[in-house]
C-alpha positions in Angstrom: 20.2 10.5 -32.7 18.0 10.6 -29.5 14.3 11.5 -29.6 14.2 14.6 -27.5 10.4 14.2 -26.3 11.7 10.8 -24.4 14.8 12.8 -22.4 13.4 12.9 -18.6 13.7 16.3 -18.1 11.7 16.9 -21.1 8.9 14.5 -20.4 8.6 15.3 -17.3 8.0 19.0 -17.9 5.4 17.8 -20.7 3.6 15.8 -18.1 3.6 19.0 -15.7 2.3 20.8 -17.9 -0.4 18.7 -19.1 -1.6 17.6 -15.5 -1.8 21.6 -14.8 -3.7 22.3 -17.7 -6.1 19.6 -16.9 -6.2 20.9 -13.1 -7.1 24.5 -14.3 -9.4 22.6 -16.7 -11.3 20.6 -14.1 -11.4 23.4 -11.7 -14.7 24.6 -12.8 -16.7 21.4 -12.4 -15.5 20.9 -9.1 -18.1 20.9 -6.3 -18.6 23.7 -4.3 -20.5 23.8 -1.4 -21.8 25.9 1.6 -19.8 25.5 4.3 -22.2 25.5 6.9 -21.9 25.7 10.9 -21.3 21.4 10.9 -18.8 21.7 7.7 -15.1 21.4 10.8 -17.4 19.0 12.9 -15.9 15.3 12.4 -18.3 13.0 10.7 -18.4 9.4 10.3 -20.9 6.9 8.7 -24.2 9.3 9.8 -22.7 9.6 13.5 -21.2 12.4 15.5 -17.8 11.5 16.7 -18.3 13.5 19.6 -21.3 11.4 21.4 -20.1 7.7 19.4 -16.4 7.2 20.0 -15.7 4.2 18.6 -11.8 3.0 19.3 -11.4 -0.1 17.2 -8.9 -3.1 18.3 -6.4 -3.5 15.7 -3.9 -6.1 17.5 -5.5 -9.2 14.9 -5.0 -6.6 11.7 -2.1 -6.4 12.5 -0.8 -10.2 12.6 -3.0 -10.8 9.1 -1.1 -7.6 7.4 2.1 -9.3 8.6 1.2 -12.5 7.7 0.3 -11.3 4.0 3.3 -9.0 3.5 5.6 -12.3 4.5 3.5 -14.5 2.3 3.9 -11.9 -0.6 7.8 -11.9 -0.2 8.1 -15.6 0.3 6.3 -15.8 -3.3 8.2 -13.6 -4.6 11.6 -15.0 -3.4 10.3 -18.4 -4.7 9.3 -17.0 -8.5 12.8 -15.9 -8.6 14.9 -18.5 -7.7 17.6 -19.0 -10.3 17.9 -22.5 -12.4 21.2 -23.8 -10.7 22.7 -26.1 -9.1 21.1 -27.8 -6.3 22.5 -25.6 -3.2 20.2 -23.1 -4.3 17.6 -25.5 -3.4 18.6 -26.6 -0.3 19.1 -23.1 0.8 15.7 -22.3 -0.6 14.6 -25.0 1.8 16.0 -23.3 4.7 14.1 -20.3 4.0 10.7 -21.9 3.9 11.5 -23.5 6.9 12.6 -20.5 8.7 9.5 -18.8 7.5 7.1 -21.1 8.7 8.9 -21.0 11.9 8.0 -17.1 12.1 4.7 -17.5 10.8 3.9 -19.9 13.7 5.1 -17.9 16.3 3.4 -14.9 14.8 0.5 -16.8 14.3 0.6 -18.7 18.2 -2.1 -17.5 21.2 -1.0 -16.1 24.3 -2.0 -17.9 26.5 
């Protein structure tokens, strides 16, 4: 016999419920303030967006976010290699090549 309060349609209606009970709950501590002439304006770190437009460059974010989202993958395809027979090595070998291969070209300067 199955526990009814683990089906998923079940449990997720009890988690519905309790998450809007808490909302309703938590409503009145929630901050409420004036909303003033300034409260549409755009505000950043104590300056007006208007007079300080600051555009940043995010060309080098980009290559490091690359470089640790391959990284992360190449871990992970290495923490699950299977115990077998030694193709799976040499293949694994390819891989890391191949990847180091990208990660210098991703990595390189234009020159």
């Amino acid at each position: 016999m199955t526990n009814w309060l683990l089906l998923p349609p079940f449990a997720f209606g009890l988690v519905l419920l309790a998450v809007l009970l808490l909302s309703r709950l938590a409503k009145g501590m929630s901050f409420r303030g004036s909303r003033g002439p300034g409260a549409e304006k755009p505000y950043s770190c104590g300056e007006d967006l208007e007079e300080n437009s600051f555009r940043p460059e995010y060309g080098q974010f980009f290559a490091f976010a690359f470089f640790f989202t391959i990284m992360h993958v190449v871990s992970l395809v290495l923490a699950t290699v299977p115990d077998g027979p030694r193709d799976y090595y040499f293949i694994l070998g390819i891989y890391v090549a191949m990847v180091l291969i990208g990660l210098a070209a991703l990595m390189r300067k234009e020159r």
